[in-house]
BALUMLO-386856 format. One record per residue (C-alpha): residue in one letter; x, y, z; chain. Coordinates in Angstrom, 3 decimals, padded with zeros to 6 digits, always signed. Example, Ala and Ser with C-alpha at 12.3 -4.5 7.8 and 13.67 -1.06 7.14 Angstrom:
# BALUMLO-386856
+------+----------+----------+----------+-----+
| type |       c1 |       c2 |       c3 | mol |
+------+----------+----------+----------+-----+
|    A | +012.300 | -004.500 | +007.800 |   A |
|    S | +013.670 | -001.060 | +007.140 |   A |
+------+----------+----------+----------+-----+
//
This chain:
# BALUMLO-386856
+------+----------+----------+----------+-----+
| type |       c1 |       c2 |       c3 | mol |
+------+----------+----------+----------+-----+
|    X | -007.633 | +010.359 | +160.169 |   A |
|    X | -008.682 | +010.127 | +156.628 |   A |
|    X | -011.715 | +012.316 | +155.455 |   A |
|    X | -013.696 | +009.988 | +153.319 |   A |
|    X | -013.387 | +006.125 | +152.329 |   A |
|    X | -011.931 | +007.073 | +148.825 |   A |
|    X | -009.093 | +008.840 | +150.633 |   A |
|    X | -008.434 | +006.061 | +153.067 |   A |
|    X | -008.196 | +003.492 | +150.497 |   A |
|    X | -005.610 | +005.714 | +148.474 |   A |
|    X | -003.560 | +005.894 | +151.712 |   A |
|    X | -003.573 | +002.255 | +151.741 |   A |
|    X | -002.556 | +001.729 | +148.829 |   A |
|    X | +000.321 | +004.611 | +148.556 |   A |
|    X | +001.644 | +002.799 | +152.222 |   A |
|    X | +001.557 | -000.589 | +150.321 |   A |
|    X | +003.932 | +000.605 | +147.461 |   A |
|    X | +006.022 | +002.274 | +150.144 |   A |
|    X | +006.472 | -001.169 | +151.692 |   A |
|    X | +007.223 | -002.825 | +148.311 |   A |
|    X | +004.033 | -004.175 | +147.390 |   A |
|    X | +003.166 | -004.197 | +143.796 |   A |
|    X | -000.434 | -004.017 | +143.488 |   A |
|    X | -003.307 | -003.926 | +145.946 |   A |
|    X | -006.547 | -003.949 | +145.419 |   A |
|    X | -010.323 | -004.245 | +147.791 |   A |
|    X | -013.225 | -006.327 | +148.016 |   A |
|    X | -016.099 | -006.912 | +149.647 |   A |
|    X | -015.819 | -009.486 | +152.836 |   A |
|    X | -018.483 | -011.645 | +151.042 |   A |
|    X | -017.931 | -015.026 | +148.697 |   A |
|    X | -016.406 | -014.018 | +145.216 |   A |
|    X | -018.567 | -015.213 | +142.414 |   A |
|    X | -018.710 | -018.844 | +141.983 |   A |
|    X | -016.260 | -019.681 | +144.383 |   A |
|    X | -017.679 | -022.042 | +146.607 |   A |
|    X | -019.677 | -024.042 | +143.632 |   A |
|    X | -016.345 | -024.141 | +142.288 |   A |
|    X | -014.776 | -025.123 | +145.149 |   A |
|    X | -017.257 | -028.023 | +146.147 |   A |
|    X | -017.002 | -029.050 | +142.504 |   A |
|    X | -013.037 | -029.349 | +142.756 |   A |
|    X | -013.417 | -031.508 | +146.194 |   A |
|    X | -016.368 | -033.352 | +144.815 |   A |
|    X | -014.263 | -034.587 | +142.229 |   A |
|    X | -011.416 | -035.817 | +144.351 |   A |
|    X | -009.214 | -033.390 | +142.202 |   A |
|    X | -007.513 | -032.468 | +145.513 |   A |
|    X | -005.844 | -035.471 | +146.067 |   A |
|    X | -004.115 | -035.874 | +149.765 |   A |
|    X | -004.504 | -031.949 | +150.318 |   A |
|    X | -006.745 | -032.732 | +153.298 |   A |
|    X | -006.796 | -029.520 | +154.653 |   A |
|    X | -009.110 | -028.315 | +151.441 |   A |
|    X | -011.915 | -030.242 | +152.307 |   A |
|    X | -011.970 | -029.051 | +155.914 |   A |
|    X | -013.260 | -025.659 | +157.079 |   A |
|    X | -015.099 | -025.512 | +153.272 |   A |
|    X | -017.279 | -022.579 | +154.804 |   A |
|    X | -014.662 | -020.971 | +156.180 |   A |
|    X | -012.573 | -020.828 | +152.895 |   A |
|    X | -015.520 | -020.099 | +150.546 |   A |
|    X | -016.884 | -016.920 | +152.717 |   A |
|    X | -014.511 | -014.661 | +153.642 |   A |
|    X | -017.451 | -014.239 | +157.158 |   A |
|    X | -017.154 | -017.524 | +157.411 |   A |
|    X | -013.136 | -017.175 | +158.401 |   A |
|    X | -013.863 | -014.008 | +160.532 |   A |
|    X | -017.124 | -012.789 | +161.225 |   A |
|    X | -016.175 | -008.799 | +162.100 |   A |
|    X | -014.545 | -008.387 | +158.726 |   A |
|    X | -016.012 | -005.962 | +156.501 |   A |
|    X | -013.306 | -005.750 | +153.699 |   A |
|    X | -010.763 | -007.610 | +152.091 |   A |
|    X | -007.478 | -005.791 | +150.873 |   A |
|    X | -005.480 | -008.157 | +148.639 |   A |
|    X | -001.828 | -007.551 | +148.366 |   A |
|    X | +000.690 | -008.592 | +145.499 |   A |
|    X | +003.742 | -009.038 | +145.389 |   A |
|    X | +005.668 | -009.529 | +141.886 |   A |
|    X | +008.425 | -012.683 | +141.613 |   A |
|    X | +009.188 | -012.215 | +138.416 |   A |
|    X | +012.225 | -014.644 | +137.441 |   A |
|    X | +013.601 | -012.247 | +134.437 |   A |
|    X | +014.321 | -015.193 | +132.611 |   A |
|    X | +012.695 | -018.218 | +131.255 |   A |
|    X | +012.265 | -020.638 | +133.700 |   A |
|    X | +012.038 | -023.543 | +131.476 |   A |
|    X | +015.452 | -022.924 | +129.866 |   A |
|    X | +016.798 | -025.704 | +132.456 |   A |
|    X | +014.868 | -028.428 | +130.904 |   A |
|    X | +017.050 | -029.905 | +128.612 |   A |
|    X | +019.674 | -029.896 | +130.608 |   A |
|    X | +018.906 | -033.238 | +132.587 |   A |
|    X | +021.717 | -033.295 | +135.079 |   A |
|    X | +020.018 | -030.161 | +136.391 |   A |
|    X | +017.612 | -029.963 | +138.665 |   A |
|    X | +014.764 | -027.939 | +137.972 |   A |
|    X | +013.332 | -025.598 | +140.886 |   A |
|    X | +010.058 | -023.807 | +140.169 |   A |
|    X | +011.013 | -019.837 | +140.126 |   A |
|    X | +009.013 | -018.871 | +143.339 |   A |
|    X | +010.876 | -021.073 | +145.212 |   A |
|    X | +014.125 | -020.759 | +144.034 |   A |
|    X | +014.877 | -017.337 | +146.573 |   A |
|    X | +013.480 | -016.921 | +150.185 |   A |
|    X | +010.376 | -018.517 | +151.101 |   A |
|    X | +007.662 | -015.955 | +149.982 |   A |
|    X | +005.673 | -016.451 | +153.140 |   A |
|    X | +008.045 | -014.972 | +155.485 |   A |
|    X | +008.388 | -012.424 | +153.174 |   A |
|    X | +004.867 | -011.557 | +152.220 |   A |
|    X | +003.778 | -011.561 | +156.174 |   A |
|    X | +006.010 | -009.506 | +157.379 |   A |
|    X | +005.239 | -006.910 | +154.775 |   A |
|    X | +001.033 | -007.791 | +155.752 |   A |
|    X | +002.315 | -007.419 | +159.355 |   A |
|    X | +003.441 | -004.079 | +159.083 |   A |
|    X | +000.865 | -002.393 | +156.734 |   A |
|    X | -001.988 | -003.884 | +159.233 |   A |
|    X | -000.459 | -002.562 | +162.143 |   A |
|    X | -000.421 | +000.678 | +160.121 |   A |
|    X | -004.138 | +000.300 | +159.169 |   A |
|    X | -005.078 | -000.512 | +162.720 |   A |
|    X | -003.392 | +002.735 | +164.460 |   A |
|    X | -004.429 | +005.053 | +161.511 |   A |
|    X | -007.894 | +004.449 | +161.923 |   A |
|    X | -008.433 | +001.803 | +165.138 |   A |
|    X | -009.534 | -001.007 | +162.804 |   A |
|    X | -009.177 | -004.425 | +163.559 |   A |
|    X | -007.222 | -006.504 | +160.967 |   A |
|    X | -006.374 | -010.035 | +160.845 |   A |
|    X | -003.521 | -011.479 | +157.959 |   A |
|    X | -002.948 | -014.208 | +155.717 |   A |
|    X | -001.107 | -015.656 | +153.453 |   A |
|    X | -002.317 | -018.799 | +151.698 |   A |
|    X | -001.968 | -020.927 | +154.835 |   A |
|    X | -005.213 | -020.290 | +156.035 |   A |
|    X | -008.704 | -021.460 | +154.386 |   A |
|    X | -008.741 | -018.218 | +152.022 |   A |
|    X | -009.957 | -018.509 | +148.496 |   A |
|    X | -007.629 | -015.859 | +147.257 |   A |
|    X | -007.442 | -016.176 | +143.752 |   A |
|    X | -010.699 | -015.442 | +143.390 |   A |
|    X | -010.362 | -012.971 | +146.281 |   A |
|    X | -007.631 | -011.614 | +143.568 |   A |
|    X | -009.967 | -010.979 | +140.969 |   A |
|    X | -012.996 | -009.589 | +142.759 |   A |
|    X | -010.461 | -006.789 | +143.860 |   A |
|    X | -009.115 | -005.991 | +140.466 |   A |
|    X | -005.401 | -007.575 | +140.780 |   A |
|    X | -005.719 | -009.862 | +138.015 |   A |
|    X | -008.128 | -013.033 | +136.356 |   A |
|    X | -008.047 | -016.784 | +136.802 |   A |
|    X | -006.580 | -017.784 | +133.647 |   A |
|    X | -007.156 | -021.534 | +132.076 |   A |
|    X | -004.565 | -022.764 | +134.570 |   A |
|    X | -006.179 | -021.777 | +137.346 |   A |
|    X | -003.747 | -019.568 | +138.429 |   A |
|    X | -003.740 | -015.681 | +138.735 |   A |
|    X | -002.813 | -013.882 | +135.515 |   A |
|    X | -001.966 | -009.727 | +135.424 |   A |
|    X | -002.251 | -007.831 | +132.326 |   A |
|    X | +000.850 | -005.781 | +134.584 |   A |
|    X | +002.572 | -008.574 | +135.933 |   A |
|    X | +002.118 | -011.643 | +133.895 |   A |
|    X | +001.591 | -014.977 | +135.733 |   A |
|    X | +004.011 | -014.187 | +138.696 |   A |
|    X | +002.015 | -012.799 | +141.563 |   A |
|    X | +002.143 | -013.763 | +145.209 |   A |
|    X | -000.984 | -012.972 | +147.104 |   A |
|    X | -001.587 | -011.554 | +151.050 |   A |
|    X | -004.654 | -010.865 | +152.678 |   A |
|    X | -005.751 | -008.344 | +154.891 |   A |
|    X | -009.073 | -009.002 | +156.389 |   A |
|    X | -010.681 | -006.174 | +158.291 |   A |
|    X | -013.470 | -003.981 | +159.953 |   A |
|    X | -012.766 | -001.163 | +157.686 |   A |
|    X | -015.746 | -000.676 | +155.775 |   A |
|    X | -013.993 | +000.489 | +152.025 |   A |
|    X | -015.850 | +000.047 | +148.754 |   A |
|    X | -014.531 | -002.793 | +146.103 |   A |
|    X | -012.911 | -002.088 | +143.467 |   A |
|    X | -014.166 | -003.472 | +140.485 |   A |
|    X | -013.705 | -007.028 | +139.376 |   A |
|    X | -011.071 | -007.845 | +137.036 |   A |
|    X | -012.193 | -009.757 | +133.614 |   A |
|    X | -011.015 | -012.872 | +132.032 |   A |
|    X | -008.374 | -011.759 | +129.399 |   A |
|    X | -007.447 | -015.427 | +127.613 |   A |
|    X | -009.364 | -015.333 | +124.885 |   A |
|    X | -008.882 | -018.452 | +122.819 |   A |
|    X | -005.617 | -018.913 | +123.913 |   A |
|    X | -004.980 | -022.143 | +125.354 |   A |
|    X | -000.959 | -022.426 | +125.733 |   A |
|    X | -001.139 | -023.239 | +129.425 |   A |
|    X | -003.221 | -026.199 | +128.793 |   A |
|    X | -001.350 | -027.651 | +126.162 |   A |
|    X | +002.386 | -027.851 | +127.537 |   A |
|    X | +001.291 | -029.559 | +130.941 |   A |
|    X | +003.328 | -032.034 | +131.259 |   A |
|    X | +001.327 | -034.396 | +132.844 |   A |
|    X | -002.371 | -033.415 | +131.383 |   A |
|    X | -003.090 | -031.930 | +134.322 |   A |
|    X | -006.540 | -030.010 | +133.085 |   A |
|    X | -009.800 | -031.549 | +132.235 |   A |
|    X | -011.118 | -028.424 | +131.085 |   A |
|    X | -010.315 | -024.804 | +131.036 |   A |
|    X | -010.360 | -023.551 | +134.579 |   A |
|    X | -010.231 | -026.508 | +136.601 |   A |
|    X | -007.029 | -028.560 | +137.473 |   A |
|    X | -006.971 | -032.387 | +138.894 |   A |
|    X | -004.026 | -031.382 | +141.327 |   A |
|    X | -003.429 | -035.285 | +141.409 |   A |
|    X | -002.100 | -035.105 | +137.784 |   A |
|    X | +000.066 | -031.696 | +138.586 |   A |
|    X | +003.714 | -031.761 | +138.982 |   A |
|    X | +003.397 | -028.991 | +141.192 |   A |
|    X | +001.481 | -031.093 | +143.405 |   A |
|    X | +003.183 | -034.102 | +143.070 |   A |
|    X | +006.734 | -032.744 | +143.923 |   A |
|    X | +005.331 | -030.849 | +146.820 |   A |
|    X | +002.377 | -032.017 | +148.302 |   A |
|    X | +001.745 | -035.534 | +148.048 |   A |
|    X | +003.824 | -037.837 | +150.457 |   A |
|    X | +003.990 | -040.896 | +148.953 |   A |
|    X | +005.540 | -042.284 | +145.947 |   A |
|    X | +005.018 | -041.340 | +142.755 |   A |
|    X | +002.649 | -043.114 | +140.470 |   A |
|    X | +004.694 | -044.143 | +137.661 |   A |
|    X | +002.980 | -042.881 | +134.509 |   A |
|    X | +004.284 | -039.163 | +135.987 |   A |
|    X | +007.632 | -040.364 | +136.352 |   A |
|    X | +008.872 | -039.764 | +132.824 |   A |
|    X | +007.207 | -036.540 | +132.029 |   A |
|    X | +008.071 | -035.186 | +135.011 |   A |
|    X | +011.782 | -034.751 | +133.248 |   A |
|    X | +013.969 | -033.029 | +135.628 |   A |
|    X | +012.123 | -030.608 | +137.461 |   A |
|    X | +012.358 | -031.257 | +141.516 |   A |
|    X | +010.446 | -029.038 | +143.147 |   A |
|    X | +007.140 | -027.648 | +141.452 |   A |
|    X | +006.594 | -026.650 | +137.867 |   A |
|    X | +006.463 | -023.288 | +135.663 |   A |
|    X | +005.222 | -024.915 | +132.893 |   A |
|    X | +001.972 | -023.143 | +132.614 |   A |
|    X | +002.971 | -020.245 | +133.926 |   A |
|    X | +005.835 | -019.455 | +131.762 |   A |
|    X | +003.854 | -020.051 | +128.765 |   A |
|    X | +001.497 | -017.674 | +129.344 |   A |
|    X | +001.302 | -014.802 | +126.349 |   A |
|    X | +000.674 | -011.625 | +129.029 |   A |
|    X | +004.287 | -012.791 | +130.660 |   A |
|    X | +005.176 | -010.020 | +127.993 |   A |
|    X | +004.304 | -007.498 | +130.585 |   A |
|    X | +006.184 | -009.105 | +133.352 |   A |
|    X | +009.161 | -007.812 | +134.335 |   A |
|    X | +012.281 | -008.450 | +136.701 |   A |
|    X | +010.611 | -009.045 | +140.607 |   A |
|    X | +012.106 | -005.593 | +142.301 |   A |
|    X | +012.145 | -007.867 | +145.960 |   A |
|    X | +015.555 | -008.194 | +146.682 |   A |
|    X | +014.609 | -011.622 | +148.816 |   A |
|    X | +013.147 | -013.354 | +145.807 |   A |
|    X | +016.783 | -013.267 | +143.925 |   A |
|    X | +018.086 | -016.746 | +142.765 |   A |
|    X | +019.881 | -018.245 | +145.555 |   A |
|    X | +023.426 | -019.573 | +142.870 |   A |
|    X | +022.428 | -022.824 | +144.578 |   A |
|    X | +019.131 | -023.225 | +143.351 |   A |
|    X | +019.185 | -022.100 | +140.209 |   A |
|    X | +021.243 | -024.532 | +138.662 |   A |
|    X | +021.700 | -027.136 | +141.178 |   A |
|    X | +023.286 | -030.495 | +140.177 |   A |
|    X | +021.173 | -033.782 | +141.026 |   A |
|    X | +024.285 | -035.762 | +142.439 |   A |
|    X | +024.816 | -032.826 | +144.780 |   A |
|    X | +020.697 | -032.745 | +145.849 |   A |
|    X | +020.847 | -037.085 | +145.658 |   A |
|    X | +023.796 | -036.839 | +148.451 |   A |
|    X | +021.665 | -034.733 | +150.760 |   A |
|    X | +021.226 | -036.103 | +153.928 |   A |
|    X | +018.698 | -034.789 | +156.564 |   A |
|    X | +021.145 | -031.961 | +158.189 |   A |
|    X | +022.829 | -030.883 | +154.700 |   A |
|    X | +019.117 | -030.492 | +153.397 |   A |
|    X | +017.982 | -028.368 | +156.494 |   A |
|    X | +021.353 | -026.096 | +156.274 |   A |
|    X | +020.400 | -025.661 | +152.748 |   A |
|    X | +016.811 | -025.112 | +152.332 |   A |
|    X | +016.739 | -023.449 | +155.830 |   A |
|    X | +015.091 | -020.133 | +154.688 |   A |
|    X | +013.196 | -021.997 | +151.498 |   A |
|    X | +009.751 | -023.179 | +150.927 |   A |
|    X | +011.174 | -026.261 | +149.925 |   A |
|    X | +012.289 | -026.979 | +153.790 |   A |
|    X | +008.317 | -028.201 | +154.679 |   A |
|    X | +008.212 | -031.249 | +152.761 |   A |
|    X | +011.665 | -032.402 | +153.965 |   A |
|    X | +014.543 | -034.398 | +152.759 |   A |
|    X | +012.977 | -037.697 | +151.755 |   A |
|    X | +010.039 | -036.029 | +149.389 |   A |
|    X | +012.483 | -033.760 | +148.030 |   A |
|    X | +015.650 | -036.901 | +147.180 |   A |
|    X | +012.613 | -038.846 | +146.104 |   A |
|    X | +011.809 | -035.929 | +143.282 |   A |
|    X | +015.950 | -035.933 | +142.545 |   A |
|    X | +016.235 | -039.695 | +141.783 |   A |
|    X | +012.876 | -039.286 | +139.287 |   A |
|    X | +015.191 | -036.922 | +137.716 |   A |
|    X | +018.253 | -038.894 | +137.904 |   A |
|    X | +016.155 | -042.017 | +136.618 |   A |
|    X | +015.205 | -039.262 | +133.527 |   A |
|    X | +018.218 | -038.094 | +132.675 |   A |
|    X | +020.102 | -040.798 | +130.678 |   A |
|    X | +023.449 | -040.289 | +132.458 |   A |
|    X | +025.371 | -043.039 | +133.232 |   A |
|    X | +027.244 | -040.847 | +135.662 |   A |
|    X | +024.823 | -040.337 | +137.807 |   A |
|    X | +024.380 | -044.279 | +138.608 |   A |
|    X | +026.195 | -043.836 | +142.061 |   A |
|    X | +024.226 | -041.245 | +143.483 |   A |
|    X | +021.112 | -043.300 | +143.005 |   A |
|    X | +023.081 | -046.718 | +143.699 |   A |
|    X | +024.230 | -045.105 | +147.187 |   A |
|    X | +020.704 | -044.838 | +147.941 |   A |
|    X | +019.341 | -048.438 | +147.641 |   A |
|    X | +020.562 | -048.727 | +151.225 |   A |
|    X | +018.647 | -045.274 | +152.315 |   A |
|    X | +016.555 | -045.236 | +155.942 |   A |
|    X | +013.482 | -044.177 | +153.909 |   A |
|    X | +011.639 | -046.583 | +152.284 |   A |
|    X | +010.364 | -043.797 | +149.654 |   A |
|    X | +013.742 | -043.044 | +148.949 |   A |
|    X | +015.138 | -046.316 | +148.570 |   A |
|    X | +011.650 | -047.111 | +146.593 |   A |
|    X | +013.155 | -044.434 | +143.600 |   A |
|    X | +016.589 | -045.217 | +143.542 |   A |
|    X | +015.401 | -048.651 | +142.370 |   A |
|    X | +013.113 | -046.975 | +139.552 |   A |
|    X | +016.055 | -044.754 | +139.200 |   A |
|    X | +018.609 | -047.517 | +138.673 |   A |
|    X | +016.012 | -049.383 | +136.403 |   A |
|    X | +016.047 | -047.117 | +133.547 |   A |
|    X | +019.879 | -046.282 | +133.909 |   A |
|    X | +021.344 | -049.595 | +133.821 |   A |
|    X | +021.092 | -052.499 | +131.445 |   A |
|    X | +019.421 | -055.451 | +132.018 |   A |
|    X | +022.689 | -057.998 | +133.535 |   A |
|    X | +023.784 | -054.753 | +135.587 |   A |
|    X | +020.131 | -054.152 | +137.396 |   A |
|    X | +020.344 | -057.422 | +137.774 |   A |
|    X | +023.198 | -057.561 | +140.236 |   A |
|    X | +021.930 | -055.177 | +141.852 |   A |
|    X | +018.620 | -056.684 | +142.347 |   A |
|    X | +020.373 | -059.718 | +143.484 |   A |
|    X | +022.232 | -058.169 | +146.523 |   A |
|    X | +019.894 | -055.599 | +147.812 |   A |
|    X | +015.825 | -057.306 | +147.068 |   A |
|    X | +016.458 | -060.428 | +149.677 |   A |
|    X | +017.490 | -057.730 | +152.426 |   A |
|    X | +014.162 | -055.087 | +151.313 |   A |
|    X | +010.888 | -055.862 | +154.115 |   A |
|    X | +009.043 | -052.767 | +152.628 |   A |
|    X | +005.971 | -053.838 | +149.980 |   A |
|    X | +005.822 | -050.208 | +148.155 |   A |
|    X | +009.961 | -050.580 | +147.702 |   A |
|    X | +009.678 | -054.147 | +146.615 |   A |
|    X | +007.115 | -053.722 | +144.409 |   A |
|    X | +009.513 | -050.991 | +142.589 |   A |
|    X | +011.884 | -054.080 | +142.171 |   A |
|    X | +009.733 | -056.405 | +140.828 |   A |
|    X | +008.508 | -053.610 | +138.468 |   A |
|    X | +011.667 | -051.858 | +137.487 |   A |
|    X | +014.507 | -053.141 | +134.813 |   A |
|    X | +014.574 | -052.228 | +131.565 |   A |
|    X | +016.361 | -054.471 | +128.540 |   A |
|    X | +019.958 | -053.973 | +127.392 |   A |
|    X | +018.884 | -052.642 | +124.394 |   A |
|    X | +016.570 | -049.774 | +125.430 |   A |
|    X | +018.074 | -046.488 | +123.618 |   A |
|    X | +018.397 | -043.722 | +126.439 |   A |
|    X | +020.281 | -041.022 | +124.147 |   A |
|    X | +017.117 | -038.732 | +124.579 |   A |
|    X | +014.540 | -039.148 | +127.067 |   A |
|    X | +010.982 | -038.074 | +125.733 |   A |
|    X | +010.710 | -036.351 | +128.831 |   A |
|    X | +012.907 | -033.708 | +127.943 |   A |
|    X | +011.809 | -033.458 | +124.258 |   A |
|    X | +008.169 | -033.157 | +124.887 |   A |
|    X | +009.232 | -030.370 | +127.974 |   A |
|    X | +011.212 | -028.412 | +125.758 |   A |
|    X | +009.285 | -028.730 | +121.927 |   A |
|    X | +008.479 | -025.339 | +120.159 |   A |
|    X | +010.530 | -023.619 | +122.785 |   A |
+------+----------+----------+----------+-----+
//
């Protein structure tokens, strides 16, 4: 058994790096500064859109007690997904689809867990405490969690920045009776810099430091169900399953390297994958090949409903049959964006046809309404979406 608390938490964290974490760090079981105003401010606001779950168990989330009563400590784990690349590179190539880096190898939370799993286990026969693990699927605030235990600082994005590791962190918990002392609280390192803000896409940040996930790609492409208002259509460009805009932007990337987790390599398939192939997914070809992704929970229609955005986006005629297949699609959502889809890839007497043949048949409002909405004139010059210009200017 360890001889003092500075001992124990240097065992911790030597056992952490032996398991492949890259950072970890210890705070107090008590609400990190300004947390829960901040959080009551973001749900106040509506900012969290259809994300539920955020406005539930608020007490629970914004006090670590409030979660688990016993705990005395917080360990926060990292673990670095570097892409080695840019991720952004894809953009201007708009029969692509884009895949935000963390996703694009195995889904982080089977990874992350089973890493938690072990190193509590170790924690609780090395010195009988009790632990309890998470990672971001509980109510856990731990971003700021993150920065009251000296991983890294909320940048203007909101997310987690490292001076070590750049902008690509994944976080684990590890709540427990272990009484350890914090470390100390890591500062805000932006400056005046304001790059993150600036390239969103979509305008996604009223102000430094808060987000209106409703505006977010990132929350658009995963999170919300429904379709897709259509002023984010177009700037969402090509990217299909979250965004790296912000992230990739970020000027203390220059310390990130190359993640060292052989699970988070690019799967070839999702690196580069072409939209015809992702359009022609139906629901057992999507689980076979998301089947150890995060982008398996929101399911095939959400995720073809992100491809034809892209397909409608990317100004190539040869993609007009992998969206025209779809008109007849069981999903409403799905057949709702193949319309918008085919409305800004064929002229006017060609959408036309089409409108012709398949509207009488349609009974669904949100996909008729896309119909009545969606055609563009013969004339309209496609050679270069604005999408992909504004995603990929000064880059």
């Amino acid at each position: 058994m360890a001889s003092s608390t500075a001992s124990t938490k240097d065992l911790i964290r030597a056992k952490a790096r032996a398991l492949g974490f890259d950072g970890a760090g210890f705070a107090a079981a008590s609400p990190p500064a300004g947390a829960a105003d901040g959080l009551k401010a973001f749900i106040g606001a509506g900012h969290h859109g259809d994300m539920d779950w955020m406005a539930r168990r608020t007490a629970a989330r914004s006090d670590p007690k409030g979660l688990w009563a016993d705990a005395r400590s917080v360990i926060v784990l990292a673990l670095n997904y570097g892409p080695g690349g840019d991720p952004l590179a894809l953009l201007g190539k708009p029969e692509i689809g884009v895949i935000a880096a963390y996703a694009r190898g195995r889904d982080y939370h089977l990874v992350v867990k089973s890493k938690l799993k072990v190193l509590a286990r170790w924690i609780n026969v090395t010195w009988g405490a009790e632990v309890k693990v998470f990672v971001d699927t509980a109510p856990v605030m731990e971003k700021p969690l993150a920065q009251a235990a000296g991983i890294g600082w909320q940048g203007k994005h909101t997310n987690l920045v490292s001076r070590e590791f750049g902008s690509w962190l994944f976080l684990g918990e590890i709540y427990t009776t272990l009484d350890l002392p914090a470390d100390a609280t890591e500062t805000d390192h932006c400056g005046s810099c304001r790059d993150c803000l600036d390239i969103c896409p979509t305008d996604a940040f009223p102000e430094p430091g808060k987000i209106d996930a409703r505006r977010c790609i990132s929350y658009l492409t995963i999170e919300h169900k429904g379709p897709i208002a259509e002023e984010f259509r177009v700037p969402m460009g090509n990217r299909i399953y979250g965004c790296d805009d912000c992230l990739a932007v970020c000027p203390w990337n220059k310390y990130a390297r190359l993640s060292a987790e052989p699970a988070f390599a690019p799967r070839a398939e999702l690196t580069a994958p072409k939209l015809a192939d992702l359009a022609a997914l139906d629901d057992e070809g999507f689980r076979q090949v998301f089947s150890t992704s995060p982008i398996k929970r929101i399911g095939r229609d959400r995720f073809v409903r992100n491809v034809l955005i892209a397909i409608g986006n990317s100004a190539t005629p040869g993609l007009v049959p992998s969206a025209r297949d779809l008109l007849a699609d069981a999903s409403p959502l799905v057949r709702g964006m193949a319309v918008w889809a085919l409305g800004r890839l064929l002229d006017g007497a060609a959408f036309e046809a089409l409108r012709a043949r398949h509207r009488a048949r349609e009974t669904d409002a949100d996909v008729l309404a896309e119909w009545d909405r969606a055609g563009v004139p013969a004339d309209v010059d496609h050679a270069e979406p604005a999408a992909f210009r504004v995603a990929t200017h000064g880059r």
